[in-house]
N, C-alpha and C positions, 0 to 999 in steps of 0.2 A: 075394220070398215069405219070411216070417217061420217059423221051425218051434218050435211051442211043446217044454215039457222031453220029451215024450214024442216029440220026434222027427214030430209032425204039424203037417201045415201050418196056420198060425191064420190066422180067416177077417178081410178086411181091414175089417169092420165092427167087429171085437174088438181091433184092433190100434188103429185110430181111437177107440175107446171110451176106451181107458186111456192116449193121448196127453193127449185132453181132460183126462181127469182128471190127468194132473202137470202138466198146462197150468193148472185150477184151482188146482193144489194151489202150485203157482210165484207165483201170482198173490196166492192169500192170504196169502204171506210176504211177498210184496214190500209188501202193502198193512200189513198186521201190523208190520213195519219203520218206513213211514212215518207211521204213527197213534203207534208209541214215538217218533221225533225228534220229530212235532210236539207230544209231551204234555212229553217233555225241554224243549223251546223256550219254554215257555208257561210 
């Protein structure tokens, strides 16, 4: 069980919320990276 700054528990549907999102957020780097080698390459 996760306890947000104020010392309360965070509900595990908010904890999933903002995984997703550095999940997206991981994703558009990695993709962002590979769109720069392949314009390098080209």
């Amino acid at each position: 069980q996760l306890e947000g700054a104020d010392g309360r528990p965070v509900p595990p549907e908010v904890v999933h919320a903002v995984e997703l999102a550095a999940l997206k957020d991981e994703f558009a780097t990695v993709k962002t990276t590979a769109e720069l080698v392949t314009a390098t390459d080209s």
